[in-house]
N, C-alpha and C positions, 0 to 999 in steps of 0.2 A: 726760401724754396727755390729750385734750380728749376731752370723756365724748361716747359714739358717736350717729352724725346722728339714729339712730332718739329717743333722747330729747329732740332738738330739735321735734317734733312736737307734740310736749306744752305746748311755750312758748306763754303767752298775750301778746299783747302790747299795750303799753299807749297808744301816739301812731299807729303806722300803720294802716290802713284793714284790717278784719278779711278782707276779698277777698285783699289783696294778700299779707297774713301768711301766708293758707293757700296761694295758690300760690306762695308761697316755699316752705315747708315741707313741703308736701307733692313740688317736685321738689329736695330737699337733696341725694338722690344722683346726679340728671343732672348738676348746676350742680358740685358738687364734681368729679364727672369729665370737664366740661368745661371749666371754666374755665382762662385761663391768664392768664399777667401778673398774677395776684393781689396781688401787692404794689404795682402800677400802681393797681388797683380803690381800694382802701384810700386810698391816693395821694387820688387825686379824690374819695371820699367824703368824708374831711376835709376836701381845698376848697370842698366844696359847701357843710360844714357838717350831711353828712346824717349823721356819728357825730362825736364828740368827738375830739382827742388821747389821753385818758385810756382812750375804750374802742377805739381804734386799737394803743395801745400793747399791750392784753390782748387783741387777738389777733395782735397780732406776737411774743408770747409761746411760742406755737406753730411751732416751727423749721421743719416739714415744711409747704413749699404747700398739700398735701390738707387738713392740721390745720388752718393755716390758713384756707380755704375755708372748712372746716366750720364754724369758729371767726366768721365774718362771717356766715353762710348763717343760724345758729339765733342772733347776736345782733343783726342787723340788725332782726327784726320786732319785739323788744323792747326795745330803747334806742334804734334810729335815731330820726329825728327824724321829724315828722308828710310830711314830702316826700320820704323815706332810696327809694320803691321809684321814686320820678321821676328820683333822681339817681341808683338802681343802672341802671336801662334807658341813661339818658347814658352812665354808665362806662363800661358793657359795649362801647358805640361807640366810644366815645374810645380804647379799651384794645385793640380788633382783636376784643372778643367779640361778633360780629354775632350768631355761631350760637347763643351764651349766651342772647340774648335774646330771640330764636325759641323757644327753652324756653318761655318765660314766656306767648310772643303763642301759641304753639299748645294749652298748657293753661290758658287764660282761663277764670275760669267761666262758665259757661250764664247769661246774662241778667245779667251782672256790669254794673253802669255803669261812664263809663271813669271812667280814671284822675281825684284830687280835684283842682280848678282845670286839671283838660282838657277842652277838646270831643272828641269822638270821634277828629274829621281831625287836634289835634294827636296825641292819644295813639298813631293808625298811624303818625304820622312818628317815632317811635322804633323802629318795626318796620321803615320802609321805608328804602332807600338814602338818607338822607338827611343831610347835615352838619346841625347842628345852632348856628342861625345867630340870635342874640336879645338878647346882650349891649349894652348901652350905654354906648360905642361898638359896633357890631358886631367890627371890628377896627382894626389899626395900619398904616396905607401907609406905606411908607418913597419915597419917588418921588428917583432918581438922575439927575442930568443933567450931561454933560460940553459943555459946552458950545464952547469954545475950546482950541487944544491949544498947548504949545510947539514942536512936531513940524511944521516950517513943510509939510512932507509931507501933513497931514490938513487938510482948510476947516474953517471953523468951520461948526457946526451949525445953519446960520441957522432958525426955526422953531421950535425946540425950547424955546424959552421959552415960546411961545405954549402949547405940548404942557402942559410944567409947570404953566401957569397952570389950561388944559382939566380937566386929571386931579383937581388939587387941586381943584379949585371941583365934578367930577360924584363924588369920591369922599367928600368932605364933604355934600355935597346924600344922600350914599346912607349918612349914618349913622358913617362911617369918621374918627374919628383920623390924621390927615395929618401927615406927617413931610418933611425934603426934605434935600439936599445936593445943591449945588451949585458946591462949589469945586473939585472933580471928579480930585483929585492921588490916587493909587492906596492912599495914607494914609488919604486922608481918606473914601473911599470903603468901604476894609474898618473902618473903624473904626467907622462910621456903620453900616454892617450889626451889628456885634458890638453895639454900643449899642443897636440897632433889637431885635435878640429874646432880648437880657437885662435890658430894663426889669420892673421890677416889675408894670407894668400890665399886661404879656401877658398875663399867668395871671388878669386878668379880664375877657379878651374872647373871642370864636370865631374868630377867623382872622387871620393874617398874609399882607402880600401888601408885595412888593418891586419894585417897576417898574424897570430901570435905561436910561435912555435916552443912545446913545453911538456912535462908529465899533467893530466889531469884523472878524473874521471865524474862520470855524471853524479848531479845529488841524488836523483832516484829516477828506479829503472824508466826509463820511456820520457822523461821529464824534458828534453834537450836543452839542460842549462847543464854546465860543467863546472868546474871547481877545478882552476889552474894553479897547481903549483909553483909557488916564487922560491927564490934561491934562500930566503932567509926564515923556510919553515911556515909559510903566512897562504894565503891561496887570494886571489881575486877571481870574483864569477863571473861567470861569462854574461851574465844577467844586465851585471852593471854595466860592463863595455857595449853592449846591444841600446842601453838606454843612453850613453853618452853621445850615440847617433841618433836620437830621436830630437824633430825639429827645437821642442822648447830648450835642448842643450847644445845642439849645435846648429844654430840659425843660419851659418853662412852655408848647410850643405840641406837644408831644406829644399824639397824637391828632387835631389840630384842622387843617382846612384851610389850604392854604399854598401860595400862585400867585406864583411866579415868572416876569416878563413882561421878557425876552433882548432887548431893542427894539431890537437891530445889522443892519449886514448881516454873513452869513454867508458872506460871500466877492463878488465882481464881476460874476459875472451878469448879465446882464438876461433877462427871460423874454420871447421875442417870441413866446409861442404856437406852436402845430401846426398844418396846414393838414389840419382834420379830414377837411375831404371826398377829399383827395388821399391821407387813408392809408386811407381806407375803400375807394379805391379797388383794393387789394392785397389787401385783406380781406374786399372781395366782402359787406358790410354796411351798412347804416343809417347815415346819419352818426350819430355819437356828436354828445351835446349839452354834455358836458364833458369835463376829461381833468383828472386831479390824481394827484400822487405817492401811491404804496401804502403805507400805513399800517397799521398792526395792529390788533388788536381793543382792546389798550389804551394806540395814539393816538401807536404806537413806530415810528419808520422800522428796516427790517430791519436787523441791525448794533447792535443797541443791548445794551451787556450787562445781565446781570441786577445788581439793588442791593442793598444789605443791607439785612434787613427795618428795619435801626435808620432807616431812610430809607420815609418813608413819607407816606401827605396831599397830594404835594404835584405840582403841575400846571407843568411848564414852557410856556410859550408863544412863539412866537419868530412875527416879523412877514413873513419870509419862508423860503422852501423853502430847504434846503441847498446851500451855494455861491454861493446866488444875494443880487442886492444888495437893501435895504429901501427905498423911495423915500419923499424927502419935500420938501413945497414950503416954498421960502424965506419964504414969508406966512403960510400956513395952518398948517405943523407937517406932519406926517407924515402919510401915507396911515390905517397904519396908526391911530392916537388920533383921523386925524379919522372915521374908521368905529366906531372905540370908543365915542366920544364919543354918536355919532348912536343907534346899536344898545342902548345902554344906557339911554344915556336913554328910548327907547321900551318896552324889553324887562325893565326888570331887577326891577319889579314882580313879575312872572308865569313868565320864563323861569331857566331854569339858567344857570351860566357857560358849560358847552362847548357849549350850546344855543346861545346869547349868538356866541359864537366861529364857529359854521360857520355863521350868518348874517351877520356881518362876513364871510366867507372868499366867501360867493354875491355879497355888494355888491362888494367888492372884484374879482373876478371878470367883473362884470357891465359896472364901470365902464370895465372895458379893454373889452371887445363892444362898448359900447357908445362909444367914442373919446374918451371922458371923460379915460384915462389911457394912455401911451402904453405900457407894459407889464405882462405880469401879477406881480402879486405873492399868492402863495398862504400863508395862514397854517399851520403847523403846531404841536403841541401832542403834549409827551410827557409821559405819567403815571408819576409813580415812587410807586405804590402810592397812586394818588386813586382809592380806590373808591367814592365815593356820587356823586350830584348835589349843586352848591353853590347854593344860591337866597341871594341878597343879602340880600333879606327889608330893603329900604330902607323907611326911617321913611311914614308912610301920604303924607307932604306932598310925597314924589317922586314918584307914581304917575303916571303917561306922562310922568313928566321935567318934571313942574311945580314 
């Protein structure tokens, strides 16, 4: 039995900042009754390097979670390491304990300075919804392009190369390890995904991001799973690539941000607009100045079922509304990348991803009003448990896409 929290108060500790030891210690019995995923905490502390192996091991000694807890809580302020309370506030994110670390930001000392090697505004972005985006590389693109099919039924994707070359060259300029496949056979496709987030270098960066660019369409109406065309006749769902980011298959990106970008069309459509003023006129109202599909408060068309928490971080994106087709020009690439392209470049300094996102969605929008393009194409985006904002947080030499 690990001798009880009250005698962990007493601990002096010898590397962490004497602020932080007491407000550890003095909340050991919030943090013990809140915490969860404890064996997850521990997990990333060793990666961080903010405890040992050795003193990981002695408190997994303690069979009971709470023991455990307690077991981390009174040895953390005296063996972690001089950074152990910068990578506990990570963890606590990484691990789903947001509330954990509310603890901490709401009993701050009086007049405490922040956190050692923070400014203040980094020290609130561990309090505030925020991924935690810094590594170098920041992350790993994986970018998929099916370019030609055997399927004499599908064209070849004329454009798309030009896409491939766009991404690689604005995700590289913003920090990102770039990865690609391009012989597009449904082998080579899931393989290159499995390869993609069981590299060893996951687990030293912040975020995973998958692009696949290809013909698709949904398996049924409203469903948001899609059925990707491979070049040798064979299709991989979009289902399975969604669960290959879920933590029990990809452990080293557990916690960590994870944008999966569906680049198909989602069935035949075309979108020729509403003739707003003529439905206003039934409505006895103001013309409406736009019109887009209803979406939920987290970015879900209705119909979507619930996921298992083991799935989590991760933001699907798809280039058009449900059923309907993605346009792209044989020169330029795709409506969609060449907006990405633009909006990033400008934005990704300062703005968030889904910031980032419903401004491509007004351009794109715009360009049909304005006869640019001959139909609309509306982007939509579902969260399977992406609760913060993602900031790119691109190296300073990108700043407005320089």
């Amino acid at each position: 039995m690990f001798a009880p929290w009250w005698l962990c108060a007493a601990v002096k500790g010898r590397t962490m900042d004497a602020r932080h030891r007491e407000m550890i210690n003095i909340n050991i019995p919030t943090l013990v009754e809140k915490t969860e995923n404890i064996e997850l905490i521990i997990d990333e502390l060793v990666r961080k390097e903010a405890i040992s192996e050795n003193l990981a091991d002695q408190i997994r000694m303690n069979n009971d979670p709470s023991d455990r807890a307690k077991a981390l809580y009174c040895l953390l302020p005296k063996k972690g390491s001089p950074n152990a309370f910068r990578s506990l506030l990570e963890a606590f994110h990484e691990t789903g304990n947001n509330s954990v670390a509310l603890i901490l930001k709401d009993n701050r000392l009086c007049n405490q300075s922040p956190t050692e090697g923070m400014s203040p505004t980094e020290e609130d972005e561990f309090f505030e919804e925020k991924y935690r985006m810094k590594t170098d590389p920041r992350g790993i693109v994986l970018l998929i392009n099916v370019f030609d099919h055997d399927d004499e039924y599908l064209e070849t994707r004329h454009g798309s190369k030009k896409d491939m070359k766009d991404l690689r060259d604005l995700w590289e300029r913003m920090g990102f390890l770039v990865k690609d496949e391009a012989r597009g056979t449904k082998k080579d496709i899931e393989e290159s995904i499995i390869e993609w987030k069981n590299q060893e270098q996951m687990s030293k960066v912040d975020c995973g991001i998958v692009m696949i660019m290809a013909h698709g369409r949904e398996v049924s109406p409203d469903s948001g799973t899609v059925q990707i065309d491979t070049r040798d006749k064979k299709t991989v769902n979009s289902e399975w690539i969604v669960k290959q980011m879920s933590s029990s298959e990809a452990s080293r990106l557990h916690g960590k941000p994870k944008l999966l970008f569906i680049l198909t069309c989602r069935g035949e459509r075309t979108d020729a607009g509403l003739d707003l003023y003529r439905l206003n006129e039934f409505m006895n109202a103001p013309p409406l100045r736009d019109a887009r599909p209803t979406i939920d408060s987290h970015g879900r068309f209705e119909g979507y079922a619930m996921v298992s928490p083991l799935l989590s971080d991760v933001l699907l994106i798809y280039p058009c509304a449900p059923g309907n087709a993605s346009s792209r020009d044989p020169e330029n690439g795709s409506w969609f990348v060449q907006t990405m392209i633009e909006v990033f470049n400008r934005k990704a300094h300062k703005d968030d991803v889904e910031t980032m996102l419903k401004e491509m969605d007004r351009k794109l929008v715009k360009k049909t009003q304005d006869g640019i393009h001959d139909s609309f194409q509306v982007i939509c985006t579902t969260s399977r448990g992406f609760k913060r904002r993602l900031f790119l947080n691109p190296p300073t030499t990108f700043s407005n896409g320089n």
